[in-house]
N, C-alpha and C positions, 0 to 999 in steps of 0.2 A: 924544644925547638922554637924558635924566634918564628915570627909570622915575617913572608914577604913585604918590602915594602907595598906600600899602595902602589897601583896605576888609578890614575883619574884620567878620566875619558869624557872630553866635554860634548855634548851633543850637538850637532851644526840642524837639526829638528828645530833648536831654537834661534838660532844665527837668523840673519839678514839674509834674505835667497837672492837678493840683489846685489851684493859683494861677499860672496861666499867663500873666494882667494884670500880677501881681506879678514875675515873673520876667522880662517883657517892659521893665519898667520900671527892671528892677535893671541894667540896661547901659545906660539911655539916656544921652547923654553921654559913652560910653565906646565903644562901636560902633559902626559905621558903619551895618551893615543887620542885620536879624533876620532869619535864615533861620529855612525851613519847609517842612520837610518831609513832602511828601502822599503815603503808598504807602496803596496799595489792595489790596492781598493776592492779586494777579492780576501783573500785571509783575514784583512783588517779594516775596516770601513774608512779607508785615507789614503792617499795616492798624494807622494811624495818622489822623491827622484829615483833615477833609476842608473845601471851601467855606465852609459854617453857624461851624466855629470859626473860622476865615480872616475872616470878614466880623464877629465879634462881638467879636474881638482888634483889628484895627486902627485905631479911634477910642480905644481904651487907652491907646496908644502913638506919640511922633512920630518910631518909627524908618519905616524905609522897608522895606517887606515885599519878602524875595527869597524867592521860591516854587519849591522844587523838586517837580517833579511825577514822582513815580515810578510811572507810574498807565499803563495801556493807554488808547487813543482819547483819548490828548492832544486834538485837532481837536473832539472835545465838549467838554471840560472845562476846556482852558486860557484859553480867552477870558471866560469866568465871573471868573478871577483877576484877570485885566485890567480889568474893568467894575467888579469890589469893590475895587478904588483900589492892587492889589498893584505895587509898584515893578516890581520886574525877577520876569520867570514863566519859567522855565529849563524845557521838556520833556525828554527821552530821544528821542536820534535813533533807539534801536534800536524805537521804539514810532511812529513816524512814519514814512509813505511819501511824505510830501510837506514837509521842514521849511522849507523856505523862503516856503511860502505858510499855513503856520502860523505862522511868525514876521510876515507883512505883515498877519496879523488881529490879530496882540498888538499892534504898533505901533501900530496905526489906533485898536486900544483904549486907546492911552496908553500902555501902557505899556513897559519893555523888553526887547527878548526872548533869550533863551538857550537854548544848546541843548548837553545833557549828553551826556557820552558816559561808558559804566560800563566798568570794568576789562578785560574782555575782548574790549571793540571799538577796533581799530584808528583812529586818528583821523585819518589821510591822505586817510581818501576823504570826509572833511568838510571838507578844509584850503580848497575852492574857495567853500564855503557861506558861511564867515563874516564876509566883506564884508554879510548880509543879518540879522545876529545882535549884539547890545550886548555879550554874555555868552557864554564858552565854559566850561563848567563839568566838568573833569577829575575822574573819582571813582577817589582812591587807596587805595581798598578796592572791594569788590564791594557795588552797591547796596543798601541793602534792612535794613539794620540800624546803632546807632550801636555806636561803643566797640569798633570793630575796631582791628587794629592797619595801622598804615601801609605801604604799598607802595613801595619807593623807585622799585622799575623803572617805577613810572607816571609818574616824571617825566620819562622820554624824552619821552613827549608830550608833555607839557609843555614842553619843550625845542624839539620839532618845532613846535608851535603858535605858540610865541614869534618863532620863525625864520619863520617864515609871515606872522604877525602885521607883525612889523618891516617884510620885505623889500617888504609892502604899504602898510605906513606907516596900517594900519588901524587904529579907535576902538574897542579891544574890549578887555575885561576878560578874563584868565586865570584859571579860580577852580579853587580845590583842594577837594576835600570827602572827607573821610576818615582820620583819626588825627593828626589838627591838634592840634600842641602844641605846648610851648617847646622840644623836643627835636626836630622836624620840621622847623617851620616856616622856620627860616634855609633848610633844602636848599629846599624850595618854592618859597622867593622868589629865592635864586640861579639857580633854573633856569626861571627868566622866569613863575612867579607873580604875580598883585598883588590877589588874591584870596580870602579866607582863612574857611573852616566849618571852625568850632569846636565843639562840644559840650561831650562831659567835660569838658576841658580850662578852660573857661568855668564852664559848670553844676556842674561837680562839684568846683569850689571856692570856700574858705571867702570868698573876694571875688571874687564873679563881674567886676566892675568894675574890679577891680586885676589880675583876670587877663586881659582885654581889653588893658588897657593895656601887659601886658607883654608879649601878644602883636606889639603893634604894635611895637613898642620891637623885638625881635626882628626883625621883618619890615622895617624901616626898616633897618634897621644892615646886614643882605646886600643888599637889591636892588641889582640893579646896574645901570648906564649901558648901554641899549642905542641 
């Protein structure tokens, strides 16, 4: 079985918050999805944006909004994302006591749902969940801030998810978020990624669009046949 293409998902975390229209638009055709990351200074020690800019950005732009919710009471707040037209709304299992009937409210909203797990949660005791999940979103750094550096030991899980994923023969996206670059990104997609937040890596150069693309180029050349 050939592996999916990549999606690369550049993160607007590292965009300009002063032309975020602009920055949204300076990858179209070159990314797959725009991620967007919502912390609330409660889950995660950072307060970054929230709905109002989510809902005022997405007619700017024809990417597909992936929403990471780094926020406590996901079960208030994520279906709001869903209803404002976001693609894929990824919560935190560690902030949810019920994910799989927060996942059948994002579906029913349209949209797809996903569900994060941050560096220091085991990801075994989710591996039965995601038959009810689009998105499984691995964070190889600790949540809550960008421009960390990469974790490799997080790609056991990744490793374990992928073997899960397979032996199930299930529809789900592997995504990586956390020190995504040209120098990472091959181990990520060798070790059954196909999902890829970017930041710096994107934003913080001089052609965000060419570095998109060599992201992918990257992630295309290891994937491998599972």
């Amino acid at each position: 079985m050939t592996a999916p293409a990549p999606i690369i998902a550049p993160s607007i975390l590292a965009a300009d918050f002063s032309r975020l229209a602009d920055e949204a638009r300076a990858v179209e055709g070159s990314a797959d999805w725009l991620h967007v990351d919502v912390m609330d200074n409660h889950f995660v020690p950072n307060l970054t944006i929230g709905l109002p800019v989510v809902q005022s950005l997405l007619p700017v732009t024809s990417l597909p909004f992936d929403v990471h919710l780094m926020i406590t009471d996901p079960r208030r707040w994520a279906p709001g994302y869903a209803d404002a037209g976001a693609y894929n709304v990824t919560f935190h299992a560690e902030a949810c006591d019920d994910p799989v009937a927060l996942a059948k409210e994002l579906r029913s909203a349209g949209a797809k749902a996903g569900l994060a797990i941050d560096r220091d949660t085991p990801v075994d005791q989710y591996l039965d969940l995601l038959p009810s999940f689009d998105t499984l979103l691995i964070m190889t750094i600790k949540a809550g801030f960008g421009g960390q550096r990469f974790i490799p030991e997080m790609l056991d899980k990744v490793r374990a998810a992928r073997r899960h994923v397979a032996a199930g023969h299930l529809e789900l996206r592997i995504e990586v978020d956390g020190g995504i670059a040209a120098d990472t990104i091959e181990a990520a997609a060798a070790a059954g990624a196909d999902a890829f937040v970017a930041g710096t890596a994107v934003y913080g150069a001089e052609d965000p669009a060419e570095a998109v693309r060599k992201l992918r180029i990257a992630a295309e050349r290891t994937a491998p046949r599972w």
